[in-house]
N, C-alpha and C positions, 0 to 999 in steps of 0.2 A: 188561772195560770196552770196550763201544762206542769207533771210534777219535775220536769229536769228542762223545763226549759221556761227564760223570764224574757215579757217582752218590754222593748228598750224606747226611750222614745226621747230625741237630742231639742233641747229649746236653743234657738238660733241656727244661722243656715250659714256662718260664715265660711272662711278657709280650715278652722282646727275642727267644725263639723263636719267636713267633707271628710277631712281624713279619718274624724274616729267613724262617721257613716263604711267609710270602705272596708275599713280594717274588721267591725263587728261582722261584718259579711264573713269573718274567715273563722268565728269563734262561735265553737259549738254552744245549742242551750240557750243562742239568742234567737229572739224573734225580733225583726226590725218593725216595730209597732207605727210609733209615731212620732211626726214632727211640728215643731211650731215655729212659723217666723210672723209676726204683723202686716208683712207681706205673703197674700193670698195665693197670687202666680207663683211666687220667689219658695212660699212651702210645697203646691203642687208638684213643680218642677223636679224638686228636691229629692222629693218622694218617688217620682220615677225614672229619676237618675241613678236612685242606692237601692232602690225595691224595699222604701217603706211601705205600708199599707196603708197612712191616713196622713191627713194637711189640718192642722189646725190654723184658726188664725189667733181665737181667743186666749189665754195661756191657762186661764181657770177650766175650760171644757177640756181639754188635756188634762190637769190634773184632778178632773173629777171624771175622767174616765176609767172605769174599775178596771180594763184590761191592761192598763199600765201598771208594770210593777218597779222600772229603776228609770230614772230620768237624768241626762246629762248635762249639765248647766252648760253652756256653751256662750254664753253673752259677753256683753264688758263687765270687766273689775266690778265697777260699782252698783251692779247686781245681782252681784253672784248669792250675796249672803240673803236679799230678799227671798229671791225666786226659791234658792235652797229651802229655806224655811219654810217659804209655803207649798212647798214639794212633799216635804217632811210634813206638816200637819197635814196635810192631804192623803197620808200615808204611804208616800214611795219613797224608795232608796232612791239615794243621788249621789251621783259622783260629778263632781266641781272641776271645771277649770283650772288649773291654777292662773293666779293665785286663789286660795280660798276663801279667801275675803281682803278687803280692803285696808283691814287692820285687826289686833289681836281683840278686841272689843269683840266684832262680828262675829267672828272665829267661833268665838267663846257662843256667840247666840246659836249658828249651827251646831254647836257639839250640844248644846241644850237642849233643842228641836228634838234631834237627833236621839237623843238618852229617856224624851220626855214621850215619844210615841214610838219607840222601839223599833227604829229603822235604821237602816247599814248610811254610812254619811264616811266621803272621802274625799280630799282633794287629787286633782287626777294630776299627779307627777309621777311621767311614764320613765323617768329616770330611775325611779326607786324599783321598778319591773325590770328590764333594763338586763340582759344577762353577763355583760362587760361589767356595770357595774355593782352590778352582784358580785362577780368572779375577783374584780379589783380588788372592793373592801373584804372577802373574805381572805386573799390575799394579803392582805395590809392587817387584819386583825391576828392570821396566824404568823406574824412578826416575818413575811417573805422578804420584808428588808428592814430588817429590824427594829429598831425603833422608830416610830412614826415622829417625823420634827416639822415638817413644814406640809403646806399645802398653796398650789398655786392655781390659779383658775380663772377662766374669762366667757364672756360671753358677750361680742359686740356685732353687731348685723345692723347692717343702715335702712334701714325700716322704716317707708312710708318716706312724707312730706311731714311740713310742719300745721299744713291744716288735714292733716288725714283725722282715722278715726282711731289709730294708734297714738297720737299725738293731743289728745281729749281730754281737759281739765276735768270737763262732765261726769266723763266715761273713767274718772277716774286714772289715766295712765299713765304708765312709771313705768322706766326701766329696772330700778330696782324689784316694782313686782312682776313684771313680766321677762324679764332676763338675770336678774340679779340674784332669784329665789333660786338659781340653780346652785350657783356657784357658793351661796350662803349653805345651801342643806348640804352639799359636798363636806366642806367647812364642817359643821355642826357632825356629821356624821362618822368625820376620821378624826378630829378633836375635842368637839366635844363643845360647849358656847366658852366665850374668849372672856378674859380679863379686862380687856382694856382695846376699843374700840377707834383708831381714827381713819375720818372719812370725807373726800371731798368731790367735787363734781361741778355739775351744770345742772341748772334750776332756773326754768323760765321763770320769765317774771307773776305767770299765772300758776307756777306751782309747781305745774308736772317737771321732774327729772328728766334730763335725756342720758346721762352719762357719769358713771360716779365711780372710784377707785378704794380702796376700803381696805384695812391691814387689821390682823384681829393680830394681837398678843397676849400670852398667856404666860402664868408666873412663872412654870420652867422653862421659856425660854423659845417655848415652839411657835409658831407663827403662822400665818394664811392669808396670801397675797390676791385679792380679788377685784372683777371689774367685769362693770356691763354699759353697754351704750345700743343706740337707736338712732346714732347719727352716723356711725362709724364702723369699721371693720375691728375687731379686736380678738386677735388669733383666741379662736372658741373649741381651746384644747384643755386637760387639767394636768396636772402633773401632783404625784405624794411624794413626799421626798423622807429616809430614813436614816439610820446612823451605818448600815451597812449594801443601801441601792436607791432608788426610787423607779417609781410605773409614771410613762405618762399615756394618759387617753385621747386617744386618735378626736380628733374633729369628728362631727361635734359631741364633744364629749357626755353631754346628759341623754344621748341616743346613740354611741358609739357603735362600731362592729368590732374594734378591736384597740386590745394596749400592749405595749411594750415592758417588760420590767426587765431593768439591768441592774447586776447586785455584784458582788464582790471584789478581787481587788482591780484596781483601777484602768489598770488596760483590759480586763476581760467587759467589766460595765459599763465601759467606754464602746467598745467593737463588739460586744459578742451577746446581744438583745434576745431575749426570749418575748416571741409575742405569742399572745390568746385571739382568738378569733371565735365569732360566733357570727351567724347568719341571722341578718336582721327580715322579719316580719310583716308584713304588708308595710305600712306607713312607721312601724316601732312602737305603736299602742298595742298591736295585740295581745302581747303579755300581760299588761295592764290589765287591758279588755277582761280576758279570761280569767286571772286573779279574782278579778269581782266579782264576778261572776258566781264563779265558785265560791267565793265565801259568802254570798248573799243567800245561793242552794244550800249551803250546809247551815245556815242559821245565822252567822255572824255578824257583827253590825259593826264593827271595826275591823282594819287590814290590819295584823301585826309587823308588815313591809313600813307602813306609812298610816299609821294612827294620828286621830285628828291633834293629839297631841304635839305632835314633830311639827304637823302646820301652824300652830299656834303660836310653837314656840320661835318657826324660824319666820312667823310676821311681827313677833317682838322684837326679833334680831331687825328684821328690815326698817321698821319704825325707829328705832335708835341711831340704825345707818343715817334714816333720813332725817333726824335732830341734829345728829351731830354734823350733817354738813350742812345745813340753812345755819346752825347755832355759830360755824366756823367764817361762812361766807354772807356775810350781810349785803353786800350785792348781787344781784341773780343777772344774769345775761340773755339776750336777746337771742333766739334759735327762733331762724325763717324755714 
């Protein structure tokens, strides 16, 4: 390893690799090392499409190659936590897809990996990089609309068929972990985890979620209205709401470029909106990108942004979502 520069190397060749492949293009310090897919053409191709240097097919010769130092998990749900693992004992930093595992169980086995060979371990939510949402919640912490009471938030995109690979008992897939973890860590981050959880939806009969709506309540009174689906459109904006304004964040809000906040009295926060704007980055990983980067150069094995901690705890939130609405709905329905 070069001393200011580590090279990167994505396992899976999907859509969310294509775009973190283009976007490390833009972020000093990386080397675009290498890739793996089980397809041999499909990694080739890959590689000289984003100007990696090598194609693995096997996933063990990647991680026993010395010149790899941070590896991307890029695969389904229900791998993330293997593949991390043995990324991690193999000796490289990894930064995970979200979700970061499948459930708070796994989670726990990454940050264990992760603590037991002294290597940098993150779930990659490019939200928490994100400069609107940085500007929001520093906004919202310095009381710009004073007291924080509600939270509202959606995230619904009609994604895929019902035999896709979005759609994957296998592969593990859920709306809740692939759409719901946004608006859950939103939640968690301006409130804080809830008192009192109810939550309901749609549950094939094989398991997977497609759609689920979820109200968190807390003793004084504040609240957070949330919802994600994978069959449907559901306006994928957020809004904080306060005792003297509320910000709401532009679509899509866990990659926004910009919010509004309107605050005092009633005709001025009605008509008279202050917005923020920031200029969004290749695909909206780069922040991300570069974040870990950097903290993996200066020694660190956790992000203080998004420590493995917050994923842990916002896949204990999601597992309760998903008890409490199979424990509410003892019929599941049929989604073609």
């Amino acid at each position: 390893m070069a001393e200011h520069v580590l090279n990167w190397a994505i396992v899976g060749t999907g859509d969310v690799s294509r775009f973190i492949a283009s976007d490390l293009a833009q972020v000093e310090g990386v080397r675009r090392n290498a890739v793996h897919s089980r397809d041999g053409a499909r990694a080739k191709a890959f590689c000289e499409e984003f100007g990696f240097d090598r194609a693995f097919v096997q996933l063990d010769d990647l991680l026993g190659d010395p010149d790899v130092d941070v590896v991307y998990v890029a695969t389904p749900h229900a791998t993330h936590a293997a593949i991390a693992v043995r990324a991690l004992e193999a000796g490289k930093h990894v930064l995970i897809e979200k979700p970061l595992a499948v459930d708070a169980v796994e989670g726990e086995r990454i940050a264990a990996a992760a603590r037991a060979t002294d290597r940098f371990a993150m779930e990659a939510m490019w939200m928490k990089f994100n400069r609107v949402y940085g500007a929001m919640l520093a906004d919202v912490r310095r009381n710009a609309i004073g007291e924080t009471r509600s939270v509202r938030a959606s995230f619904g995109l009609p994604f895929g068929r019902a035999n896709s690979t979005r759609w994957s008992a296998d592969r593990s897939s859920s709306t809740l972990l692939d759409q719901g973890v946004y608006p859950v860590t939103l939640a968690l981050d301006v409130l804080g985890a809830p008192d009192r959880i109810s939550a309901d939806g749609t549950v094939r009969p094989d398991g997977v979620d497609v759609g689920i709506h979820v109200t968190f309540d807390y003793a004084d009174g504040r609240f957070a209205q949330l919802g994600a689906s994978m069959t449907e459109y559901v306006e994928p904006t957020a809004s904080v709401s306060g005792s003297d304004g509320w910000i709401t964040i532009a679509a899509p809000f866990w990659a926004s470029t910009s919010y509004e906040t309107r605050r005092g009295p009633i005709a001025r926060a009605l008509f008279e909106p202050n917005r923020t704007e920031h200029e969004r980055r290749g695909f909206g990983y780069v922040p991300m990108l570069e974040s870990v980067n950097e903290a993996i150069l200066d020694g660190h094995r956790q992000h203080p942004l998004h420590p493995l901690t917050s994923s842990i705890a916002a896949l204990q939130l999601l597992q309760t979502i998903k008890q409490t609405m199979t424990a509410d709905n003892s019929e599941t329905r049929e989604i073609r």
